[in-house]
N, C-alpha and C positions, 0 to 999 in steps of 0.2 A: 456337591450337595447343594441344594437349594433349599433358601429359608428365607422366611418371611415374618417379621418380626413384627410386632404387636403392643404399642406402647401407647400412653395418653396422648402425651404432646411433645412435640419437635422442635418445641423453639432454641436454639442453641444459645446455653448460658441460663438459661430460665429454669430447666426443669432436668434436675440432677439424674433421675433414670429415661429420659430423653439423651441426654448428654452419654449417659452408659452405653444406652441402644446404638446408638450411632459409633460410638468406638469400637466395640465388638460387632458389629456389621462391619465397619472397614477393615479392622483384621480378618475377619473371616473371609473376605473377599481376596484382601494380600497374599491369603494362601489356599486359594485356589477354589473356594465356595463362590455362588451367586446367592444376594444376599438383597432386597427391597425390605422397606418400615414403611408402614402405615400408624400414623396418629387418629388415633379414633375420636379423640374429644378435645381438641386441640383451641387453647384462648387465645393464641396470638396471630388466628388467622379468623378474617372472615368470610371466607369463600374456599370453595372444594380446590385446592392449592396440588399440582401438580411441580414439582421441582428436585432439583439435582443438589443433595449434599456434599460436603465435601469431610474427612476427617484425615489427614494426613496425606494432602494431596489425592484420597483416595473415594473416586466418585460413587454415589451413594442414590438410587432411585427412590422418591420416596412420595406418598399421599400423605397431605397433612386435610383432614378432618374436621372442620369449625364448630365449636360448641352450640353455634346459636340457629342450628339447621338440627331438623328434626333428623330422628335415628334411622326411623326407612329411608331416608333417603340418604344418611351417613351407609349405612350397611349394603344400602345397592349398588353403593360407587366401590367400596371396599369391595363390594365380590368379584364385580366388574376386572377391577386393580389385580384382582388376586386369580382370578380366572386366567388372567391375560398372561399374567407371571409364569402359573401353575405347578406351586412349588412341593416340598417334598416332606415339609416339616411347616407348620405356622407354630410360631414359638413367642407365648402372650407373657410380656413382662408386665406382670401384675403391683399395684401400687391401688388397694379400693378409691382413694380420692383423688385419685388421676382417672380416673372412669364416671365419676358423680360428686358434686361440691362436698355432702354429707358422708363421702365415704360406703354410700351405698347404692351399689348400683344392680338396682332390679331391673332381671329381665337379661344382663348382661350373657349370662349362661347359655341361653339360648339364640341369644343372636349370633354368638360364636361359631355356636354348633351348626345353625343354619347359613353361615360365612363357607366353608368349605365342607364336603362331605367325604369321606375316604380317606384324610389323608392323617396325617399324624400329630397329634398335638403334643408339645411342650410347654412346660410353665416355671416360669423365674419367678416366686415370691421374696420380693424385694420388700415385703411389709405384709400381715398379715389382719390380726385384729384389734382392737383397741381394747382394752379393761385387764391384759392379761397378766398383771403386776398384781402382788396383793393390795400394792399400795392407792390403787386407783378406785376413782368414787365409786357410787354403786352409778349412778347415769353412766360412767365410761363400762360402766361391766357391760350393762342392759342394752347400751350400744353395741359394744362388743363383740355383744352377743347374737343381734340382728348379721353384721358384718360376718361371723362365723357360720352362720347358715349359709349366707348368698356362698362362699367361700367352697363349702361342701357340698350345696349345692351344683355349681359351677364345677369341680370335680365330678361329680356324677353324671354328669350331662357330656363333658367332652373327653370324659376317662384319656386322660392325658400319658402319653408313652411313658414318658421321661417327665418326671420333678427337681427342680432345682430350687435351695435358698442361700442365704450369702451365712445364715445366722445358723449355728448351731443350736440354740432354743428353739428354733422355728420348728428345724430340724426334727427336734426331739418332739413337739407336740403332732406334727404332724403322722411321724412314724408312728406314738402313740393311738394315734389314731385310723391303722392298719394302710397307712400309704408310704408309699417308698420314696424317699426323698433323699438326692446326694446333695451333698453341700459342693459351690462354687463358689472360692473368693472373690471379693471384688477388688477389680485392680484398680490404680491409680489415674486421675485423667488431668496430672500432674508432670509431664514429662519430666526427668530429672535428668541432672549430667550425666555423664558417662562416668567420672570418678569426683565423690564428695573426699575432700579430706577437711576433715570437721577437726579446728582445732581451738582447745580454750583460750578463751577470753582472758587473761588475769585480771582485767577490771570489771567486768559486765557479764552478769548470768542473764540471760537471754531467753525468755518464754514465750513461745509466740502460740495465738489462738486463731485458728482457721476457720472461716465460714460461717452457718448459725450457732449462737449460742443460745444451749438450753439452760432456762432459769432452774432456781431450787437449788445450785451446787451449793456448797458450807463455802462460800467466796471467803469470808471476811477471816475464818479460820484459818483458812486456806493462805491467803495473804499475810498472814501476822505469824504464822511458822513458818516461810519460806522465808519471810525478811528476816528470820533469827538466823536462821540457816546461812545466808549469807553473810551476816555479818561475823557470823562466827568464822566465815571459809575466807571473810577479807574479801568480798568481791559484793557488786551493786546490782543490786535486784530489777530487771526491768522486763516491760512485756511490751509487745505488738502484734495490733488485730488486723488481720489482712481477711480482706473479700467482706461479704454483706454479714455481716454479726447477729444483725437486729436490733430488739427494741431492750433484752437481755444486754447488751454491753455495757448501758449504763452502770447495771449492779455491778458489774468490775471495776470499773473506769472511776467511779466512786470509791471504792473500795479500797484503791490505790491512792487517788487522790488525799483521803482519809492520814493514809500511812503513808505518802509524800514519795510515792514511787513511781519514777521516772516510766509514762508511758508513750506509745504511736501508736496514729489510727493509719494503718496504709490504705484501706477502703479498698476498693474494686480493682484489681492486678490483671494484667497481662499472663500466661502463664510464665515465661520466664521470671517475670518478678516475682509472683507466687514462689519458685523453685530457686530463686537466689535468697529468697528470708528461710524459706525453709531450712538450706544448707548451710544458713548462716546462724541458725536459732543454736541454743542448749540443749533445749528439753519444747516438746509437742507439749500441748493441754489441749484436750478433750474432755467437753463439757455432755456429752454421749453417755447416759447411762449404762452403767459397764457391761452387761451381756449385751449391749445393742449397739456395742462398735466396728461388730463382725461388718457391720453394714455399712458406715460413717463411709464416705468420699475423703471426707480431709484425712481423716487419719490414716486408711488406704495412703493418702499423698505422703503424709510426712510418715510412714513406714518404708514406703520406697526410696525416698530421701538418707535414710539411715539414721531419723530420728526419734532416742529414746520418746516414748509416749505416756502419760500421769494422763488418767480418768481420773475428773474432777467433776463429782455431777451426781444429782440426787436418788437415791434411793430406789432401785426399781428388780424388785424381785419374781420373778417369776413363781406359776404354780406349778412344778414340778421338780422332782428330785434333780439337781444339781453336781451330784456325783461325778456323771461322765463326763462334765463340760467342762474343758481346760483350756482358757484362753491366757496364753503364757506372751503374746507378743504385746500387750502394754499392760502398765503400770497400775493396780486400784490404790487413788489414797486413800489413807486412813487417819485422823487428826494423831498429832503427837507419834508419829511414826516416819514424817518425813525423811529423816536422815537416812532411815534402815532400807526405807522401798530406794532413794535414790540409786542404792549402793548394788540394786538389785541388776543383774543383768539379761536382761529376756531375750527371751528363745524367738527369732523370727527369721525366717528365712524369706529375705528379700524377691527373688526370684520368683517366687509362688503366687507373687499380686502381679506378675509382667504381662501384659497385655496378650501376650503372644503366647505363654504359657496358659493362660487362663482359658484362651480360644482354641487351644489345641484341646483344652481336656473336655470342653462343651462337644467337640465334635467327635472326640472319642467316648462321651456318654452315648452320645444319639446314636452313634453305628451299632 
């Protein structure tokens, strides 16, 4: 099969469904697809970038796209690329603010549709629209709500084969709204060992936080039940933030500070480092509002890992009945319930995020 994959930007390390794209193109290649990416709106390049990726020793054809060159002349070179290729599927992994600063990107519908004509389109909604929490202002709704047209829009216009999203809410709005959409996990871009044997600490409970953290969690509550919890288990409460946190890490790292609890900044890892604290951790923290960690990279990481997972992180509900959606492979807190969710043991079958499993079922959707 041949596909042609369709993302913002390519810079590795920069841009998390760049980093996807490119992994799931090199498996899809390891067995036995031809597989080129094109960056369409690409900031770490400033000239029309032809070059060879690489993800697992496994080479990777690709156009990277510079943001600061006009779109006719981004879309002509794109066709060019894509003529040349002439593949079987072009499959657009959608993120709106990887396509336009503001998250809105008009016009993009139709440049698509005049990108190749006959052939088959795919789409991975890897994010969708902004305001869609009750909890959110009315500007993010009336945003939101701009983004939801170009959205629908954009459906309309390249009436896409096949839909994919990682999020079973998305899922649900989408179907809602008479389009058929299978869910795909998102795997790990975390290699992990071959066998974790995870064993306790008797001195040190170990929490480690991966990647961005989102502000608004109940930190401080959060921190002042967990340090009862240990000292009641006889063991010493500590945490480590590995990779880029942000500007959110202070509210922890304070937080801690406050209640005199031992912490580390690892900062920016290698991925083996990354997967030696993982395997070394107690317990994940995910700062991911909970129906939106179907999607989370880190958590994918430390699920693969074998690591129990605690969503710690602010309030965000959805407008839609809630009924069908059962996410059982991590932890929601709840103040004053720590002990009970700890004791909890969740349903997750490791397997299901493997790179290789994941890319078999994408190319068993599309047949």
């Amino acid at each position: 099969m041949k596909i042609l994959f369709i993302c913002g930007s390519l810079e590795p390390g920069c841009d998390g469904v760049g980093d996807y794209t490119r992994r799931l193109a090199g498996e899809l290649i390891r067995q036995g697809n031809e597989v080129q990416i094109i960056a369409l709106n690409d900031k770490n390049v400033t000239a029309v970038t032809y070059q060879v990726q690489e993800d697992d020793i496994t080479s990777i054809t690709c156009l990277r796209l510079p943001q600061n060159i006009s779109w006719n002349y981004r879309m002509n070179e794109a066709g060019v690329f894509s003529d040349a290729f002439n593949p079987g599927w072009l499959s657009l992994q959608y993120v709106p603010f990887a396509f336009q600063d503001k998250g809105l990107p008009f016009g993009l519908a139709r440049k698509l549709k005049n990108l190749a004509t006959g052939k088959n389109w795919h789409i991975m909604f890897h994010e969708l629209w902004l305001g869609m929490d009750k909890e959110s202002s009315l500007k993010m709704k009336l945003w939101g709500r701009v983004q939801r047209l170009l959205i629908f829009r954009m459906l309309n216009e390249l009436r896409p084969t096949r839909i994919h999203t990682q999020l079973q809410v998305y899922k649900s709005v989408l179907n809602n709204s008479k389009y058929k959409v299978s869910l795909l996990p998102l795997f790990s871009n975390i290699p992990q060992k071959d066998t974790i044997k995870r064993t306790t600490d008797s001195v040190y409970y170990t929490c480690v936080l991966f990647g961005g953290i989102h502000s608004g969690a109940p930190v401080k509550v959060f921190v002042n039940e967990f340090k009862e919890y240990c000292i009641e288990k006889k063991r010493t409460l500590r945490f480590i933030f590995v990779g880029r946190c942000g500007e959110a890490l202070r509210e922890w790292t304070s937080v801690l500070e406050d209640y005199r609890i031992p912490y580390y900044i690892a900062g920016e890892c290698i991925a083996k480092e990354i997967s030696d604290y993982l395997s070394e951790a107690d317990l994940g923290i995910s700062t991911t509002p909970f129906y939106l960690v179907e999607k989370s990279g880190t958590v994918a990481a430390m699920l693969s890992h074998s690591l129990p997972v605690l969503c710690v992180a602010r309030s965000w509900t959805p407008h839609l009945s809630m009924n069908d959606i059962k996410i059982d492979s991590v932890i929601c807190y709840k103040p004053d319930r720590l002990n009970e969710l700890l004791s909890i043991t969740t349903t997750f079958n490791k397997s299901f995020i493997d790179t290789q499993n994941v890319s078999a079922s994408f190319i068993k959707d599309l047949i």
